[in-house]
Residue, then its C-alpha position, 0 to 999 in steps of 0.5 A: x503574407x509570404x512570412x506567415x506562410x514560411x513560419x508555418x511551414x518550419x513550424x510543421x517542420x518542427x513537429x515533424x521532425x521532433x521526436x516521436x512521444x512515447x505511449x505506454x502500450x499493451x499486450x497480452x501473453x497467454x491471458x495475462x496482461x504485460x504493460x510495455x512502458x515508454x524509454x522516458x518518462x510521459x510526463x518528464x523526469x521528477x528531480x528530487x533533492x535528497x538529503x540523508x537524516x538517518x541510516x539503520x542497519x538492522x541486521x547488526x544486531x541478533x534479536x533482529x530476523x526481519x525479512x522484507x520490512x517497512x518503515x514508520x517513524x513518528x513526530x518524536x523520531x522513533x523508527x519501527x520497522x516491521x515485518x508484514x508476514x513475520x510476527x515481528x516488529x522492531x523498535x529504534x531510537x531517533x539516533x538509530x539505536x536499538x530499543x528492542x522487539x515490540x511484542x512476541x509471536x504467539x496467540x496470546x494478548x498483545x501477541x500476534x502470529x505469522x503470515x497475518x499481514x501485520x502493519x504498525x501505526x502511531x496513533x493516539x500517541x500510542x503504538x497500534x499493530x492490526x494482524x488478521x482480525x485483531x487490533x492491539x496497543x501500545x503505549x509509548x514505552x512498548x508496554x501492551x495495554x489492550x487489544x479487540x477483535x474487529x471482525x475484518x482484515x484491515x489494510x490502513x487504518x483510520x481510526x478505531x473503528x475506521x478502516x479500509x479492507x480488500x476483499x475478492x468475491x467471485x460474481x458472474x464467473x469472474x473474480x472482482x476485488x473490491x477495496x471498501x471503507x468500514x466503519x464499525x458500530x459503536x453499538x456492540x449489537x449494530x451494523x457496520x458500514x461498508x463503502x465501496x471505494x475502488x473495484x476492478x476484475x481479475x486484477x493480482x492473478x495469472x490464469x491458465x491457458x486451458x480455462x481451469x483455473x488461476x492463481x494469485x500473483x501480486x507483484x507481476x500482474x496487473x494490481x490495485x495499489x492504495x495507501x492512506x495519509x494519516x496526516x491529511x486524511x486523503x486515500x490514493x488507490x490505482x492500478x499499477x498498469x495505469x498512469x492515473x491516481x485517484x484520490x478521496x479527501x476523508x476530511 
Protein backbone atom coordinates (compact mmCIF):
# COMPACT_ATOMS: atom_id res chain seq x y z
CA UNK A 1 0.00 0.00 0.00
CA UNK A 2 2.80 2.30 1.32
CA UNK A 3 4.52 1.72 -2.42
CA UNK A 4 1.13 2.54 -4.47
CA UNK A 5 0.79 5.72 -2.51
CA UNK A 6 4.57 6.82 -2.96
CA UNK A 7 4.25 6.11 -6.88
CA UNK A 8 1.33 8.38 -6.86
CA UNK A 9 2.72 10.97 -5.60
CA UNK A 10 6.05 11.03 -7.79
CA UNK A 11 3.86 10.66 -10.50
CA UNK A 12 2.03 13.83 -9.67
CA UNK A 13 5.07 15.08 -9.20
CA UNK A 14 5.99 14.54 -12.56
CA UNK A 15 2.98 15.99 -14.37
CA UNK A 16 3.50 19.01 -11.95
CA UNK A 17 6.88 19.90 -12.54
CA UNK A 18 6.87 19.03 -16.59
CA UNK A 19 6.32 21.58 -18.81
CA UNK A 20 3.74 23.24 -19.42
CA UNK A 21 2.04 22.48 -22.97
CA UNK A 22 1.82 25.23 -25.16
CA UNK A 23 -1.83 26.21 -26.44
CA UNK A 24 -2.51 28.33 -29.43
CA UNK A 25 -4.27 31.65 -28.23
CA UNK A 26 -6.34 34.36 -29.69
CA UNK A 27 -6.58 38.13 -29.90
CA UNK A 28 -7.96 40.58 -31.28
CA UNK A 29 -6.55 44.11 -32.68
CA UNK A 30 -8.68 46.88 -33.83
CA UNK A 31 -11.15 44.19 -35.14
CA UNK A 32 -8.83 42.12 -36.94
CA UNK A 33 -7.97 38.73 -35.55
CA UNK A 34 -4.16 37.61 -34.59
CA UNK A 35 -3.30 33.93 -33.86
CA UNK A 36 -0.39 33.68 -31.35
CA UNK A 37 1.23 30.31 -31.77
CA UNK A 38 2.91 28.11 -29.60
CA UNK A 39 7.28 28.18 -29.37
CA UNK A 40 6.93 24.20 -30.26
CA UNK A 41 4.88 22.62 -32.51
CA UNK A 42 1.20 20.91 -30.66
CA UNK A 43 1.76 17.79 -32.06
CA UNK A 44 5.50 17.40 -32.14
CA UNK A 45 8.00 18.29 -34.72
CA UNK A 46 7.46 16.41 -38.40
CA UNK A 47 11.02 15.14 -39.62
CA UNK A 48 11.14 15.07 -43.43
CA UNK A 49 13.95 13.37 -45.43
CA UNK A 50 14.67 15.23 -48.26
CA UNK A 51 16.47 14.38 -51.30
CA UNK A 52 17.28 17.14 -54.37
CA UNK A 53 15.79 15.66 -57.92
CA UNK A 54 15.91 18.64 -59.73
CA UNK A 55 16.95 22.43 -59.55
CA UNK A 56 15.87 25.41 -62.24
CA UNK A 57 16.95 28.51 -62.24
CA UNK A 58 14.26 30.44 -64.29
CA UNK A 59 15.64 33.63 -64.45
CA UNK A 60 18.79 32.87 -66.37
CA UNK A 61 17.04 32.93 -69.20
CA UNK A 62 15.39 36.60 -71.06
CA UNK A 63 12.13 34.97 -72.28
CA UNK A 64 11.30 34.42 -68.59
CA UNK A 65 9.35 37.58 -66.44
CA UNK A 66 7.83 35.56 -63.80
CA UNK A 67 6.83 36.90 -60.86
CA UNK A 68 6.00 34.96 -57.84
CA UNK A 69 5.21 31.39 -59.65
CA UNK A 70 4.35 27.89 -58.96
CA UNK A 71 5.11 24.64 -59.98
CA UNK A 72 3.74 21.59 -61.53
CA UNK A 73 5.36 18.93 -63.12
CA UNK A 74 3.78 15.57 -64.77
CA UNK A 75 4.55 11.81 -64.65
CA UNK A 76 7.07 12.19 -67.78
CA UNK A 77 8.74 15.04 -65.63
CA UNK A 78 7.91 18.10 -67.26
CA UNK A 79 7.95 21.12 -65.01
CA UNK A 80 5.79 24.58 -65.81
CA UNK A 81 5.88 27.10 -63.79
CA UNK A 82 3.37 29.60 -63.80
CA UNK A 83 2.39 32.91 -62.91
CA UNK A 84 -1.00 33.41 -61.17
CA UNK A 85 -1.32 37.20 -61.80
CA UNK A 86 0.89 37.58 -64.98
CA UNK A 87 -0.24 36.15 -68.31
CA UNK A 88 2.53 33.83 -68.17
CA UNK A 89 3.44 30.10 -68.27
CA UNK A 90 6.93 28.79 -68.83
CA UNK A 91 7.73 25.22 -69.90
CA UNK A 92 11.06 22.84 -68.92
CA UNK A 93 12.33 19.57 -69.68
CA UNK A 94 12.55 17.00 -67.02
CA UNK A 95 16.57 18.05 -66.94
CA UNK A 96 15.52 21.18 -66.43
CA UNK A 97 16.31 22.68 -69.68
CA UNK A 98 14.37 25.58 -71.24
CA UNK A 99 11.32 24.60 -73.68
CA UNK A 100 9.73 27.73 -74.13
CA UNK A 101 6.51 30.06 -72.91
CA UNK A 102 3.14 28.09 -73.13
CA UNK A 103 1.10 30.78 -74.83
CA UNK A 104 1.10 34.60 -75.19
CA UNK A 105 -0.72 37.31 -73.30
CA UNK A 106 -3.65 38.67 -74.92
CA UNK A 107 -7.45 38.32 -75.52
CA UNK A 108 -7.44 35.95 -78.40
CA UNK A 109 -7.55 31.97 -78.59
CA UNK A 110 -5.52 29.92 -76.76
CA UNK A 111 -4.30 33.48 -75.04
CA UNK A 112 -5.00 34.68 -71.73
CA UNK A 113 -4.74 38.30 -69.91
CA UNK A 114 -3.20 39.55 -66.65
CA UNK A 115 -4.31 39.41 -63.31
CA UNK A 116 -7.18 36.37 -64.23
CA UNK A 117 -5.67 33.91 -61.48
CA UNK A 118 -4.07 31.65 -63.96
CA UNK A 119 -3.50 28.09 -62.98
CA UNK A 120 -2.14 25.02 -65.39
CA UNK A 121 -2.81 21.40 -64.97
CA UNK A 122 -1.78 18.07 -66.74
CA UNK A 123 -4.96 16.26 -67.55
CA UNK A 124 -5.84 14.09 -70.40
CA UNK A 125 -2.38 14.01 -71.39
CA UNK A 126 -2.98 17.28 -72.21
CA UNK A 127 -1.67 20.86 -70.75
CA UNK A 128 -5.02 22.63 -69.39
CA UNK A 129 -4.65 26.76 -68.21
CA UNK A 130 -8.29 27.97 -66.49
CA UNK A 131 -7.83 32.31 -66.27
CA UNK A 132 -11.05 34.29 -65.55
CA UNK A 133 -13.90 32.63 -67.28
CA UNK A 134 -12.04 30.79 -69.71
CA UNK A 135 -10.78 27.08 -69.99
CA UNK A 136 -8.02 26.49 -72.78
CA UNK A 137 -5.76 23.13 -74.22
CA UNK A 138 -3.01 22.08 -74.99
CA UNK A 139 -1.47 19.24 -76.45
CA UNK A 140 1.87 17.76 -75.12
CA UNK A 141 4.00 19.93 -77.53
CA UNK A 142 2.32 23.49 -76.71
CA UNK A 143 0.55 23.59 -79.48
CA UNK A 144 -3.26 25.47 -78.71
CA UNK A 145 -6.06 22.89 -79.71
CA UNK A 146 -9.19 24.79 -78.23
CA UNK A 147 -10.72 26.62 -75.61
CA UNK A 148 -14.48 27.21 -73.55
CA UNK A 149 -16.21 29.43 -71.51
CA UNK A 150 -17.29 28.18 -68.30
CA UNK A 151 -19.23 30.77 -66.91
CA UNK A 152 -17.17 30.52 -63.46
CA UNK A 153 -14.11 31.21 -61.92
CA UNK A 154 -12.30 28.15 -61.33
CA UNK A 155 -9.94 27.40 -58.51
CA UNK A 156 -9.01 23.61 -59.02
CA UNK A 157 -10.20 21.71 -61.10
CA UNK A 158 -11.72 18.36 -61.45
CA UNK A 159 -12.46 17.59 -64.64
CA UNK A 160 -14.03 19.49 -67.69
CA UNK A 161 -17.09 20.53 -66.26
CA UNK A 162 -16.14 19.75 -62.81
CA UNK A 163 -14.64 22.54 -60.42
CA UNK A 164 -14.40 23.87 -57.41
CA UNK A 165 -15.11 28.20 -57.19
CA UNK A 166 -14.81 30.80 -54.13
CA UNK A 167 -17.30 33.31 -53.99
CA UNK A 168 -18.16 36.16 -51.47
CA UNK A 169 -21.70 37.59 -51.11
CA UNK A 170 -22.83 39.57 -48.60
CA UNK A 171 -25.89 38.44 -46.17
CA UNK A 172 -27.24 39.68 -43.01
CA UNK A 173 -24.77 42.52 -43.01
CA UNK A 174 -21.70 40.46 -42.96
CA UNK A 175 -19.62 39.21 -46.02
CA UNK A 176 -19.72 35.14 -46.21
CA UNK A 177 -17.22 33.49 -48.64
CA UNK A 178 -18.21 30.23 -49.50
CA UNK A 179 -16.08 27.63 -51.72
CA UNK A 180 -18.54 25.20 -53.53
CA UNK A 181 -18.30 22.50 -56.22
CA UNK A 182 -19.86 23.00 -59.98
CA UNK A 183 -20.67 20.72 -62.11
CA UNK A 184 -21.48 21.84 -65.56
CA UNK A 185 -24.55 20.52 -67.84
CA UNK A 186 -23.83 18.71 -70.55
CA UNK A 187 -26.64 19.92 -71.98
CA UNK A 188 -25.71 23.41 -73.38
CA UNK A 189 -29.73 24.57 -72.18
CA UNK A 190 -29.38 22.81 -68.50
CA UNK A 191 -28.60 23.96 -65.25
CA UNK A 192 -25.63 23.43 -63.37
CA UNK A 193 -25.01 22.07 -59.81
CA UNK A 194 -23.47 24.15 -57.21
CA UNK A 195 -22.56 22.03 -53.71
CA UNK A 196 -21.48 24.12 -50.98
CA UNK A 197 -18.35 22.57 -49.51
CA UNK A 198 -17.02 25.11 -47.04
CA UNK A 199 -18.10 28.55 -45.48
CA UNK A 200 -17.09 31.02 -42.85
CA UNK A 201 -17.66 34.92 -42.04
CA UNK A 202 -15.48 38.03 -42.68
CA UNK A 203 -12.47 35.67 -43.38
CA UNK A 204 -9.58 37.36 -46.05
CA UNK A 205 -10.56 41.18 -44.89
CA UNK A 206 -9.44 44.01 -42.26
CA UNK A 207 -12.30 46.39 -41.33
CA UNK A 208 -11.86 49.72 -39.97
CA UNK A 209 -12.29 50.59 -36.75
CA UNK A 210 -15.10 53.23 -37.23
CA UNK A 211 -17.57 50.61 -38.98
CA UNK A 212 -17.29 52.16 -42.46
CA UNK A 213 -16.20 49.62 -44.16
CA UNK A 214 -13.04 46.95 -45.01
CA UNK A 215 -10.66 45.48 -47.24
CA UNK A 216 -9.61 42.43 -48.56
CA UNK A 217 -6.32 40.95 -46.97
CA UNK A 218 -5.50 37.43 -47.95
CA UNK A 219 -2.33 36.89 -46.46
CA UNK A 220 -2.59 38.59 -43.18
CA UNK A 221 -5.73 37.83 -41.86
CA UNK A 222 -7.76 34.93 -40.91
CA UNK A 223 -8.36 32.71 -44.41
CA UNK A 224 -9.89 29.71 -46.19
CA UNK A 225 -7.16 27.55 -47.33
CA UNK A 226 -8.03 24.61 -49.88
CA UNK A 227 -6.44 22.64 -52.40
CA UNK A 228 -7.27 19.59 -54.53
CA UNK A 229 -5.66 15.99 -55.24
CA UNK A 230 -5.70 15.06 -58.59
CA UNK A 231 -4.36 11.75 -58.24
CA UNK A 232 -6.59 10.75 -55.17
CA UNK A 233 -9.72 12.65 -56.02
CA UNK A 234 -9.70 14.08 -52.28
CA UNK A 235 -10.41 18.12 -51.44
CA UNK A 236 -8.51 19.68 -48.26
CA UNK A 237 -10.03 22.98 -47.02
CA UNK A 238 -9.42 24.82 -43.66
CA UNK A 239 -8.84 27.83 -42.15
CA UNK A 240 -5.28 28.80 -41.83
CA UNK A 241 -6.04 30.04 -37.68
CA UNK A 242 -7.08 26.47 -36.89
CA UNK A 243 -5.16 23.44 -36.33
CA UNK A 244 -8.09 21.32 -38.30
CA UNK A 245 -7.97 20.00 -41.92
CA UNK A 246 -11.12 18.59 -43.44
CA UNK A 247 -10.96 16.35 -46.17
CA UNK A 248 -13.95 15.25 -48.71
CA UNK A 249 -13.21 11.89 -50.70
CA UNK A 250 -14.65 12.64 -54.75
CA UNK A 251 -14.27 9.14 -55.55
Amino acid sequence: MKNIIFLILVLSLFFYCGPKEGKVEKIMVDGVAHIMNPEKPLKGEVILDIEKILEINPYQYEEVGLGSFSSIRDTDGEVILSDSDRAEAQRFTRDGEYIGRLFREGQGPGEFPGRRLLKVYFMNNQIWVTGGRKLAKYDKSGQFLFERRLGYRPRNLVDENTFFIREREWKEQEWLDKISLVNLSSDKDGESSIIDFFRKENVGMIRRKDGSGSFADLRSTPDIRFDYDQENRKFYVGLNTEYKIYVKNLR
